[in-house]
Structure formats: C-alpha cells, structure tokens
N, C-alpha and C positions, 0 to 999 in steps of 0.2 A: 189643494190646487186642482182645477178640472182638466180634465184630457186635454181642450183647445190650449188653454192657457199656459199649461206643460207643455206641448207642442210646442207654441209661438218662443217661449222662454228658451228651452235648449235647443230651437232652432238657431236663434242670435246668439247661444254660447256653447253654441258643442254638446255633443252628445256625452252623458256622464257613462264613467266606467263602473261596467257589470261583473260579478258577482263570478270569479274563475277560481274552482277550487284547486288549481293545480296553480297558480302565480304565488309564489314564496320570495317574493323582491326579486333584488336583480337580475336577469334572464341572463343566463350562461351559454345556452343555443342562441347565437346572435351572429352576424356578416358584418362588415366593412361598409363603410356608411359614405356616400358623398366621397368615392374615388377620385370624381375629375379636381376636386380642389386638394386632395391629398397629391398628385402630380404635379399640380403647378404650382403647388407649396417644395414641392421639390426642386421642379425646376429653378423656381424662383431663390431658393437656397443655393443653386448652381451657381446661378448668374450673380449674387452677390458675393459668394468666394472671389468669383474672377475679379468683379467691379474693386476686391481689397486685394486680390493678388495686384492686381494690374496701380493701382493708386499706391502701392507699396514699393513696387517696382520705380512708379517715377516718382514718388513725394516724397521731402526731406522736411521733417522737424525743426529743422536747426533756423530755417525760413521764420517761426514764430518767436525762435526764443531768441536768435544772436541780431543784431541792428546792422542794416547791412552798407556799404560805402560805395561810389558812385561806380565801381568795376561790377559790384553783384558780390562782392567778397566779404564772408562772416569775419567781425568784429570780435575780439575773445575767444577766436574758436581753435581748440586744440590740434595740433597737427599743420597748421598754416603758419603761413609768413607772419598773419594779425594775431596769433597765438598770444603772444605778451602787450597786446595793445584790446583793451576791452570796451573803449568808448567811442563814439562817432561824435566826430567834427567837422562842423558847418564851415566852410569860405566864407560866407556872409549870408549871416540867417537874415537878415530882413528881406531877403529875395524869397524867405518861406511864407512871406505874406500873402504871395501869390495864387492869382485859382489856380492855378497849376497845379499847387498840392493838393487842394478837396478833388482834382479831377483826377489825379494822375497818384494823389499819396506816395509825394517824391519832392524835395526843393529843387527848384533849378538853381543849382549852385555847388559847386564840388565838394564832396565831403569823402573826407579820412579815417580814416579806424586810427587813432592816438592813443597813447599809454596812459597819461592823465588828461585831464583839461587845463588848459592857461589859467595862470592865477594871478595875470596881470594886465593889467591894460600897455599896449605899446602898437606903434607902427611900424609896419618894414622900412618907409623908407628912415624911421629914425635907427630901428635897430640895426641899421645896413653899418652905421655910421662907428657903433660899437663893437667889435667882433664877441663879447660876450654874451648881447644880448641876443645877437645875428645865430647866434651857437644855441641858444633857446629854443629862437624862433624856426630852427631849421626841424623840429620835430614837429610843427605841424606845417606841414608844405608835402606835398607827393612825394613817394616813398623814393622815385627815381631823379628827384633834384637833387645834383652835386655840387654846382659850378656857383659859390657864394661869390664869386666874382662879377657874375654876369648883373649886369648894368638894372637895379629896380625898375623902371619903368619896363623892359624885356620879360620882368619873372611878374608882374602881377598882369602885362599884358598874353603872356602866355599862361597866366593863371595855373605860376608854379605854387605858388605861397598865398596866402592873404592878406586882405590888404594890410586889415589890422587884427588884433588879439584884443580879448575882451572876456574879463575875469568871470569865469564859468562855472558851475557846480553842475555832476553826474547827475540824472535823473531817468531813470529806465536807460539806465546808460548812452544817453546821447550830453553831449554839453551843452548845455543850455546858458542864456547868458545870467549873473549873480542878480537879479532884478529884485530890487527890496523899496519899500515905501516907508518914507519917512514924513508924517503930518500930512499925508495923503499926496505928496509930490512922489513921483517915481524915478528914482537915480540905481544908476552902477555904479558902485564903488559911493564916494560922499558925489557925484554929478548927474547934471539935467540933462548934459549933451556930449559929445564926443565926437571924436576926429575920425571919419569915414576911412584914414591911411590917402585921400585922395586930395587933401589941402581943403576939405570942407568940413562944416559943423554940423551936424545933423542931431536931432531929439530922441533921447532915450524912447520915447514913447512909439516911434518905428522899432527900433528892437521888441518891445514889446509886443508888438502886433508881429511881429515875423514868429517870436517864440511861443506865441498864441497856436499860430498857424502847425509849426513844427510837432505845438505838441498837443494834437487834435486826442491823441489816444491818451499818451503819456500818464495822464492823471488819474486817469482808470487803472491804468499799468499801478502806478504808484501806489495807487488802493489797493489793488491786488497785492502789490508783494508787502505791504504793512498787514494786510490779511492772513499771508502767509506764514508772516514773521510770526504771528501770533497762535498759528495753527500750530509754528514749529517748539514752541516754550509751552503752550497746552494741551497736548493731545494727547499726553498719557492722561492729563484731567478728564478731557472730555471722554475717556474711555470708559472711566471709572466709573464716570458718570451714568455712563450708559449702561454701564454692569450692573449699576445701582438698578438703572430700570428696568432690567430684563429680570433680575430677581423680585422685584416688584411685581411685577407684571406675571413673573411663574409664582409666585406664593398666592400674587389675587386668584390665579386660575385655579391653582389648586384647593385653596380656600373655599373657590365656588362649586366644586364638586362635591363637597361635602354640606356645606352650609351656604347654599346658592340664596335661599332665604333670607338669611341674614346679611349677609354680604351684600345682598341686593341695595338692603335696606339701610344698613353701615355705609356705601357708596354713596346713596343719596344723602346723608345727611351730612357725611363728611367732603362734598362736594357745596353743597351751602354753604359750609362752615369755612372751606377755603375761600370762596366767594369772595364770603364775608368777613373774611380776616384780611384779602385783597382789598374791599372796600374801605377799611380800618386804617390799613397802611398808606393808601391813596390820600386820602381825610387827613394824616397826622404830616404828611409831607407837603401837603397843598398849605397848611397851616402855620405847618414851619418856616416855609419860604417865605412869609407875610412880612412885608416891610424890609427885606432884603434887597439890596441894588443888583438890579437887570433884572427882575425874578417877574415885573410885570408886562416884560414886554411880546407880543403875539408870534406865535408859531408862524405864522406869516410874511411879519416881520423878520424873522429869523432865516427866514429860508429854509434851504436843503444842507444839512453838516453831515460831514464826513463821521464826525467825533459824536455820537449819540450822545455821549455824557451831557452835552452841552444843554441838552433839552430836558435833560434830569434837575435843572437848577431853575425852570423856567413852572410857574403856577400853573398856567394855560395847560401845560403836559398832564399833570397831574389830576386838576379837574377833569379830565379827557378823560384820562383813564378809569376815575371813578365813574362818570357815567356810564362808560360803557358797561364796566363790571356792575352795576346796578342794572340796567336794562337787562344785559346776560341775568341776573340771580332774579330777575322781578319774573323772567319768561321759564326759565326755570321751575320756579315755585309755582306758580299758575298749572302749566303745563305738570306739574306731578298733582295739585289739587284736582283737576278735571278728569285725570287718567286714575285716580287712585283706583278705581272697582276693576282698570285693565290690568295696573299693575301686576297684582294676585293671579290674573289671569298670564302675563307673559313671564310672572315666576314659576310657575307650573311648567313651563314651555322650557326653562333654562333650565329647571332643575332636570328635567328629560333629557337638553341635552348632556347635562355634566354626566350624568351615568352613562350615556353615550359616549363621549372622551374619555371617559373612566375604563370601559369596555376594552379603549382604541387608544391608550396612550400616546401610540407614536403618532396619533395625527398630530398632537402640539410640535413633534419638530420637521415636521415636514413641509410647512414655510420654509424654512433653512434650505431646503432643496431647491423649490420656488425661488426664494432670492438669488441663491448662486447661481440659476439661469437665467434671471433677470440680472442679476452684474457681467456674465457674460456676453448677453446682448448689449448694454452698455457701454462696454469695455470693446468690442466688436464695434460701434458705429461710432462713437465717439474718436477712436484709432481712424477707422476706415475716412471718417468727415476733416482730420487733422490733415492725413497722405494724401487725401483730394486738394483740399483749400492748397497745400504744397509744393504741388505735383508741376506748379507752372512754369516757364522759362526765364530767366533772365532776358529783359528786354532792353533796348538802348533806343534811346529817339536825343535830337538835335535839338538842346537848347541854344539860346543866343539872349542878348539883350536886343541887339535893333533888330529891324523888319530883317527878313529870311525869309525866301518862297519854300526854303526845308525844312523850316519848323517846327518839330512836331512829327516830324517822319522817321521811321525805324532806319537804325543803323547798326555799322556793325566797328567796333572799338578799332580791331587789328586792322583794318583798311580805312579806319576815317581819316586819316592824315595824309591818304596819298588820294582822296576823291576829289570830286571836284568843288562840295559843301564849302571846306575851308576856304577854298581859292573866291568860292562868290562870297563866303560868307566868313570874315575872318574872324570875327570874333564865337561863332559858333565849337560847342560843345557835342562830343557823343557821349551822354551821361548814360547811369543805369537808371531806368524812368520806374517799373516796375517789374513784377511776374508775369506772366499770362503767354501767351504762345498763338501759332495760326495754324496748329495741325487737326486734325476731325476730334484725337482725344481732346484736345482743351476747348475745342469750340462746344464740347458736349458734356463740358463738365458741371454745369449747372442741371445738368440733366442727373448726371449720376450721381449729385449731391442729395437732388431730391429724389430718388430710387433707395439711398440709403437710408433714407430719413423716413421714408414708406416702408423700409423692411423692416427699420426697429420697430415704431409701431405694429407691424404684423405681427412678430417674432416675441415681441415681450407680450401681446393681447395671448397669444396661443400658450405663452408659457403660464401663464394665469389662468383662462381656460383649465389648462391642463392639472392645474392643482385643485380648481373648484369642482371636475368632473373626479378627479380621483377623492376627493372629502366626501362629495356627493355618493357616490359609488360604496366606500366605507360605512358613511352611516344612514344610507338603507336597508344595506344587509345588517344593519342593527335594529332598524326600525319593524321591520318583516320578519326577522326571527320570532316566531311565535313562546318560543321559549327563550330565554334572554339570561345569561350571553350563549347556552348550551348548545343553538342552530345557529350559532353565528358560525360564518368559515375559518380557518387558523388565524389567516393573514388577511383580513377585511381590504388591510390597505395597499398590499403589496397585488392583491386581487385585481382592485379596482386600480391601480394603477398600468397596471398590462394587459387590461380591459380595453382600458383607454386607449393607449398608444398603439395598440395591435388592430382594433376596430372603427376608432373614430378619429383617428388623426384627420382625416379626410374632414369630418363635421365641426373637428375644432376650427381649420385653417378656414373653414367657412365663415364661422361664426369670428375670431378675429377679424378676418379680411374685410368683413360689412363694418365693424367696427374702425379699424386703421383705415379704413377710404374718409369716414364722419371726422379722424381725429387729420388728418394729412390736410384735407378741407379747412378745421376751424386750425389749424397751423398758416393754411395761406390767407385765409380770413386776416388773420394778425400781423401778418407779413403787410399784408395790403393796407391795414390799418395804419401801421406804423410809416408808409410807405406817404400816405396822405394826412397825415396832421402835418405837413406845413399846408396843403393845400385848403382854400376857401370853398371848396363847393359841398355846400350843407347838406345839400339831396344826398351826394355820394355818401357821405359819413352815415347820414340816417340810414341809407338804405345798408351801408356795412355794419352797425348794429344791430338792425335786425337781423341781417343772416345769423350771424353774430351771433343771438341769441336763440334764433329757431335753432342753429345747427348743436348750441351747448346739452339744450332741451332733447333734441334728437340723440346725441351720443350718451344723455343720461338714461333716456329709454329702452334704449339699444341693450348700453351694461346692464341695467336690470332683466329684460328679454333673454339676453345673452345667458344670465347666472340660473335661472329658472327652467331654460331651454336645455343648460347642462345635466342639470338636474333630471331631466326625461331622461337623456343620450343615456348617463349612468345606470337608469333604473332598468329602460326599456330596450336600450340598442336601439332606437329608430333616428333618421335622418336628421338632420338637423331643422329644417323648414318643418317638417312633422314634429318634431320635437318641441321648436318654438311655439307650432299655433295648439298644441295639446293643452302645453305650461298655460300658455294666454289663456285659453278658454277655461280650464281648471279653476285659475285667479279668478275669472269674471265670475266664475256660477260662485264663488268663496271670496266676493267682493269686502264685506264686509267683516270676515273673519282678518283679510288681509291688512285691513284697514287696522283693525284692533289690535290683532297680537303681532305681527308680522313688525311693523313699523315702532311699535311700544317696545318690542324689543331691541330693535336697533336703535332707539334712544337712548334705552339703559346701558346696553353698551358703551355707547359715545359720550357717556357718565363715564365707565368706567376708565374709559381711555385718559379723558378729560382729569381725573381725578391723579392717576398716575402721570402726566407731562406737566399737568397743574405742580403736583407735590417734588416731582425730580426740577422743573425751571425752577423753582422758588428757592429750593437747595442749592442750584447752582448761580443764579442770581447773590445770594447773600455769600456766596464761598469766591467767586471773580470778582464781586466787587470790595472783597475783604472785611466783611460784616462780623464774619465771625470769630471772637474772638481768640478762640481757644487753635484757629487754624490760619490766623490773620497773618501771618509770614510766610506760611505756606504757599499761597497762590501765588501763580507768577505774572510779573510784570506784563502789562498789556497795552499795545495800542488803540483798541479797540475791545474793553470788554462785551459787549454783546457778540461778538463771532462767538467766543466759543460759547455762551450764554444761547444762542439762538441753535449750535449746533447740536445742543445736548437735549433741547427744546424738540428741534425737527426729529432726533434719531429716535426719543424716545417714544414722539408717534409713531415714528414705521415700527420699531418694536413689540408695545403696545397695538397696533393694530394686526402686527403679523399673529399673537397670538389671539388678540378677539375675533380674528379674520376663519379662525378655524367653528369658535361658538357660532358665530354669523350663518357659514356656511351649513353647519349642524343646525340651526336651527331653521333655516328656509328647510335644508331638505326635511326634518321633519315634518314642518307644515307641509310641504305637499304630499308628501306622505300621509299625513292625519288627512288632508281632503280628500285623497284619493282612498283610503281606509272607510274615509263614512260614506263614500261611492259603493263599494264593494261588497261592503259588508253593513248589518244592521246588528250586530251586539251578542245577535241568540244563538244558542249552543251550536248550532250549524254553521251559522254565519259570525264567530265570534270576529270581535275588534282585533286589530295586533298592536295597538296602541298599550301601554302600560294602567293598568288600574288607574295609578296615581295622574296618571294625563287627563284619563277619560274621566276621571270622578270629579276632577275639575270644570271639563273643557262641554261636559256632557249632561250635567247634572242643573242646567236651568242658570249660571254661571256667564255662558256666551247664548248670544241667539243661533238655533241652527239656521244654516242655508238653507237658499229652495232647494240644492239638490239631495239634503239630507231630507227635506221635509219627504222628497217625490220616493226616496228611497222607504221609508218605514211603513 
C-alpha cells in the first residue's frame, strides 16, 4: 500500500492502534466516564420512586379486577356490603347500545352488584301480582328498596327495580343476557321477542346489540381467564419443561468446550434433520386430511379462532406449514454450502471462546443476575403502570332518556336529589360514568405513564449494558493474558464487574438512554399506527411506515454500536462517544473479517438455539396434545393446548439465548481483541501475538484475507 493511499485509507477509518509494550488488556488506572449522564440517571431514578410512591398512594387494583356498579362500588369484593354478591347487573342492557358506552365505557342505565344472575324471564308489573315471584325479584332492585307495596308504575318510574328479568349467564362476571342461535334465528330462552315489562314487544336482536355493546372487552376478558385456567392445571408442565431446556442448553454448552468442533457440526446436521422430519410430519398430515369433511375449506374462510385446534384439521394449515419449513431448510442448506471454507474459520473462533468460559465459568450464570434485574424492572413498571391507570376518581355525570340541558354534566350522588337537575329533569339519573378526576395529578397522568414507560426502557437497556461490559471486561483480561489462564486476575468477573459500576455507570446510562429515546419513538410510531387504521389517508400510513422502518433499522444499529462501544469502555475506560467511534472505526479498517467470522458466527449460534426450542416444542407439542403414548393421561386437560405449547416455546428461547448470549458476547470481544492484537503487534519475538497458537494458525495462515490495517502493519 503507498504512503498516499495509507493516508487517504485511515484517514476515513481512524487511525490503527500502535505497538505499547506496557497495555496488558484492561487498564486498571482508569476515572469515571460521562458523569453528567451518571447524575441524571440518578436523578431520573429519584423521580420515578416518587412517580410509584405517589401512584401507590392513590391507585387501587381492585379497579381492574372487581366490576364496578352504578355508586363506584366493588362487585365481590371482601370487606363490603357487595362482599357476598360477585356479579353486575344491568336495568336494561339494551340502553348499552348506546355511544355513550364507546365514549364514556359506562351503560346509561343502573346496575347492581347481585348474588347470582336471573334465571328467568318475568316482569315486575307481573311478579308485583305474585308475592313469591315479587320475593325473587326483590334481589335485583337497589339495595335500599323496601316498600313492596308501593304502586309499579312509582318503582320503575323511580327506577327502583327493572322493568323486566331476563335469563342471564355470568361472564367476566357481569350478567349478560342467555343469547343462543338456533338455525341461525337468535332467541332467549325458545323466543324472538319479548316483553320490554312496559306492555311492548320488542326483538331479541336489540338485546343483542346492547350485550355487544356491554361487552366491548368481556371476550378478551374471557380469553384471558380460560388462558388462565390452563396456566393453572399446567404450570408445573411447563416448568418441567423448561428444566428440560436449560439442561439442554447447559450440556450443549458444556459439550462445546470441549468438542466445539463437533458439536458445531452434530448441530448442523441435526438441525436439517429436524427440519426435515417437520417437513415429513407436515406431508403425512396434509395427506391424511384428504377427503375428510371441512378439511378443504380456506384459512380465510375460517377466519380468526380462538380454539387453534380448529386449524389443525384444515389442509390449507398444513400445506402452510410445510412450505414454510422448506423455504426455512432450502436457506438453511444454501447458506451452510456458500459458508463452508468460513465455517472452519468461525470454529476456530468458538473453540477460543469455550476455553475462554472454561477459564471463567461463572460467566454462564451471570445472566441469572442480568435477568433478576431485568424482572425487577419489569416487576417495578408494570406495578407502577397498574397504580397509575387506577389511581383515578370515581366520577358521576347525569344520565336521562329525554332532552336535558344537564346531560352529561358531573355530579355529585349525596346532593342529586335535593338539586335542581331532578326538578327540570325528572327522569334524570346521577350514575357513576367513569374514573378520572380534574386535579393537576390526573390531568398529567398521561404524562407519568409515559415517563414510566421511558424509564423501563432506560433501566432494563442499562441493566443489559451492564452484563455485556461486565463479559466484555472478563474475557479480555483472558484474551491479553499473554500466558493463559496464569496472567489472568483471580476473579476476571467480579473485576470487571466493579469496574463497571464504579467507573462507567455514567457511559452505560449514556449509551441506554440514545437507545430508549429510538425504542420510546418506535413505541409511539405503533401507538399512532394503531391509532389510524380506521382512518383513510394513505400518505399518513405510508409516511408512518416508513418512520416505521428507518427508526427499527436505526435502534438495530444503535444495539450493535451499543455492544461493540462496551466492549472499548471494558477494555480501555474511555468515554463512551470515544468508545463508540474507536469500536466503529476498528470494524471499518476489519470490514471484511466482520463480515466473515463475526456474523458466521452468530448464525451458528442461532443454529444452535433453533436446534434446542426446535427439540423442547416438539416434545412438548406431542406431550399437550397427548401423542404420547406411554404419558397419554398424564397431560392435563386444556382449553387451549398451545398456551402452554407456545409458553415452553418462548421460555426456552430466553434460556437458550441467555446462555449463547455469554458465547455471543465472548466471541465479539475476542474479535476485537484479535483486530486490535494484529494492530499492535506483528507475530515477532518482540512484538509477539496474544492471540492463542490455535486462533492464529488458523486465522493467520492464508485461511482469512488480512486487512489493510494488518497489511500497513507488517
């Protein structure tokens, strides 16, 4: 390379690091890096205690779980008068058809916390006539009607009672009315229509639209707690299951310290081989269903089900599935023929790290740490966003059926019967409309939802940081030991851990904070998205995907920048912005290398993970949906086998990732290690490598192409 061309080259990518015989890895004489973001990572820590002191102080839980009645009073809830009454009941739900409830998420119409639901159809003024049914019907009527005497027309024009009863079934605990189809007509009980209690007939199909209305959430609700149900009869499963994969997942790691080679290569091939036993099983199911009734009809056709099984029986699924898993095995296969000569090359890379973690055992459980501060932050916003959303008043506003100039206007219960509302407006109501309040806290609680929702993200990026600087930290001073493990420090990771927290707290809160502002953004991206598909205008949507997508691309750059930048902080103690553009320029003049081993390796990884959630779903697939025979009574009853089928799926990624998450880390800091090694040094007894024989006989030996900054060094 000539002088010019050298010039112009690490002009555009930073000047390469020279040749210091006193830099033995990580610099021990090092300062506190980026104080002012270390302060206001404090303070910011301040002001969310209060933002949960203070949200704890006014928000009550019991707001989401009990169903509340037209006073503002919990439904079921212990310690109250509605203690032995668990359900709400509607006066006349067809008044929930009303906007009123999308606006207000409230029926204009009085409802009671009741002990069961009616399980009859009857009218007041019929049961008035009967004193046994009148004895029924007195438990749902306002807790303070006594006087069965008093004349029907007086008790439903003071809207003590209802008009009418109408056979009910619980659901998220409100009573909803029995609504069933029969040949596609819709009746309560065997009818099409019913007696309003007001001498008229009116069409099932208004109830229906009221109980639509009523129960905008309800079916969510419903989902949820059949989800639950099933969490609660399998979760010692899904434990097990998981235990399955963490032992999995520790025998592959230890497996790969010793025989990273083989393993390498056992991964690959038993990763096709599941593929392909997925594609087998697709094929023999698609096959079977041939000529079965409903089995041809379109996923389209089908719609959205609750009941997944449902789609289990349909061809169109199964074809799906095979495709896909061929496309998957066809990229697969491709992508390991083009890479085979890197392969060998990013085995050399793992096998350096496993003696690495072999060194350093305790870095495999130091995720463990990592996660328990990531469920504390969790466990912290998720609490703090329940006592916010809770936090709000009991509200009262004036319903009515006819015109009312007080419509809609706040009141207050204990003085509505002596105002003057009733007097212009007799038929008006002071119902409880919703939550919310008019003091400066509730006016600004949208504000302090999303300050909470900004700290998690800050608080769980830093807790991350902090485990990737503290891995980083650990296995340089392995990489730099010129003797190995003999110059390594006692405690590598307890080092670089107090390293950390004592000097760069300051550069981590940095480096999250640029991050959670990228993630806070594509959260309001999504909000705003969701916010505009009902609306028509096609520019807005276009232009919200692309943010959309520049901002994903951006926070993907970021984390990589981010993990690389730690890696200085660890090695060198310098800022973080100095940190960052060191990392960057490093990568550029080692473009190439990055390209090869760097990303070769995180595939084979993402093999390995794949191989492990591949092997624990499929086990747990065939054991929920009772395939197997020899344990075929064992699994328990499900309304829903994929919860816990998908739960034992998710966890055994995060498992699986938490322990490749340590090779991952091991192996980037390597590589910039090894960049920075063929910067400094050139091989000869003066300048030897601190790279291991076995790295460099590979890595050095005509194997990879050197970089220009290797070439400018020799």
């Amino acid at each position: 390379m000539g002088d010019q061309e050298e010039e112009n080259y690490y002009g555009k990518h930073g000047t390469p690091q020279k040749y210091d015989p006193k830099f033995k890895g990580p610099i021990y004489d090092r300062g506190c890096t980026d104080v002012a973001c270390c302060i206001l990572l404090v303070l910011a820590i301040v002001g969310y205690v209060v933002v949960g002191i203070v949200a704890w102080t006014h928000g009550d839980p019991r707001k989401v779980i009990y169903p509340t009645d037209s006073r503002g009073q919990f439904c079921g809830h212990q310690g109250t008068a509605n203690e032995d009454k668990p359900f709400l009941f509607y006066f006349d739900i067809v008044k929930c058809a009303s906007p009123l409830v999308l606006l207000e998420f409230q029926c204009p119409t009085t409802q009671i916390c009741v002990s069961k639901c009616p399980d009859r159809y009857m009218t007041y003024l019929g049961a008035y006539l009967v004193p046994a049914d009148l004895q029924y019907y007195r438990q749902f009527c306002v807790p303070e009607f006594g006087d069965l005497s008093k004349a029907p027309i007086e008790v439903l024009k003071d809207k003590e009672c209802p008009a009418m009863l109408i056979p009910s079934t619980p659901l998220a605990r409100r009573c909803l009315p029995a609504i069933q189809a029969k040949k596609g007509v819709i009746m309560v009980g065997n009818e099409t229509t019913y007696d309003d209690g007001r001498g008229s007939r009116r069409n099932v199909t208004e109830l229906l639209e009221g109980a639509k209305k009523a129960n905008v959430v309800l079916e969510m609700r419903q989902l949820a707690m059949k989800i639950f149900e099933d969490y609660t009869v399998s979760w010692y499963w899904i434990i097990i299951g998981l235990v399955i994969a963490m032992v999995a997942s520790l025998i592959f790691i230890v497996l790969l310290r010793f025989l990273a080679g083989i393993m390498v290569w056992v991964m690959i091939v038993l990763v096709i081989l599941v593929l392909g036993y997925g594609i087998f099983h697709c094929y023999m199911e698609y096959a079977k269903l041939k000529g079965e009734a409903g089995s041809d009809v379109s996923l389209t056709d089908l719609g959205f089900q609750t009941d997944l099984r449902v789609y289990l029986h349909l061809r169109q699924t199964w074809l799906a599935f095979m495709i896909i898993l061929c496309v998957v095995e066809v990229v697969i296969i491709l992508l390991l023929i083009f890479l085979r000569k890197r392969i060998l090359i990013a085995i050399a890379l793992i096998k350096e790290a496993s003696r690495a973690v072999g060194h350093i055992m305790m870095s495999l459980l130091f995720p463990l740490c990592t996660f328990f501060l990531l469920c504390l932050c969790i466990a912290y916003w998720a609490s703090t966003a329940v006592f916010l959303s809770t936090s709000n008043e009991a509200v009262y506003k004036v319903f009515n059926e006819s015109a009312c100039q007080f419509s809609g206007q706040t009141c207050s219960p204990e003085k509505f019967n002596t105002s003057n509302v009733t007097k212009l407006c007799p038929d008006a109501q002071c119902l409880f409309a919703f939550y919310g309040g008019e003091t400066a806290y509730h006016k600004y609680l949208i504000i302090l939802q999303f300050f909470n929702v900004f700290m998690f993200f800050w608080l769980a990026n830093f807790v991350i940081a902090l485990g990737q600087v503290t891995l980083a930290g650990a296995f340089a001073s392995y990489y730099w030991a010129f003797k190995k493990p003999d110059d390594m420090p006692a405690f590598p990771l307890f080092s670089a851990f107090g390293r950390a927290l004592r000097y760069h707290t300051g550069s981590l809160a940095f480096g999250s904070l640029i991050l959670a502002i990228v993630q806070v953004i594509r959260v309001t991206l999504e909000y705003l998205d969701h916010r505009l598909k009902a609306a028509d205008n096609k520019f807005a949507k276009f232009l919200l995907s692309c943010l959309k997508c520049c901002f994903w691309c951006l926070e993907k750059f970021i984390k990589f920048l981010n993990r690389n930048a730690y890696i200085m902080i660890a090695v060198y103690g310098t800022n973080f912005c100095t940190s960052a553009r060191n990392a960057f320029f490093l990568l550029m003049r080692n473009i190439i290398r990055v390209a090869v081993l760097d990303k070769v390796t995180d595939f084979l990884f993402f093999l390995g993970k794949l191989l492990i959630v591949g092997s624990v779903g499929i086990l747990a697939f065939f054991f929920f949906t009772q395939r197997i025979k020899l344990v075929q009574d064992t699994a328990p009853p499900l309304n829903y086998y994929w919860v816990p089928i998908l739960t034992v799926i998710v966890g055994s990624y995060l498992i699986a990732h938490g322990f490749f998450s340590v090779y991952g880390m091991c192996v980037d800091t390597l590589f910039l290690c090894f960049c920075e090694d063929l910067e400094r040094n050139d091989g000869s007894p003066e300048r030897p490598y601190y790279m291991s024989p076995e790295l460099s006989a590979i890595l050095l030996k005509g194997t990879l192409e050197p970089s220009k900054s290797a070439d400018s060094q020799g």
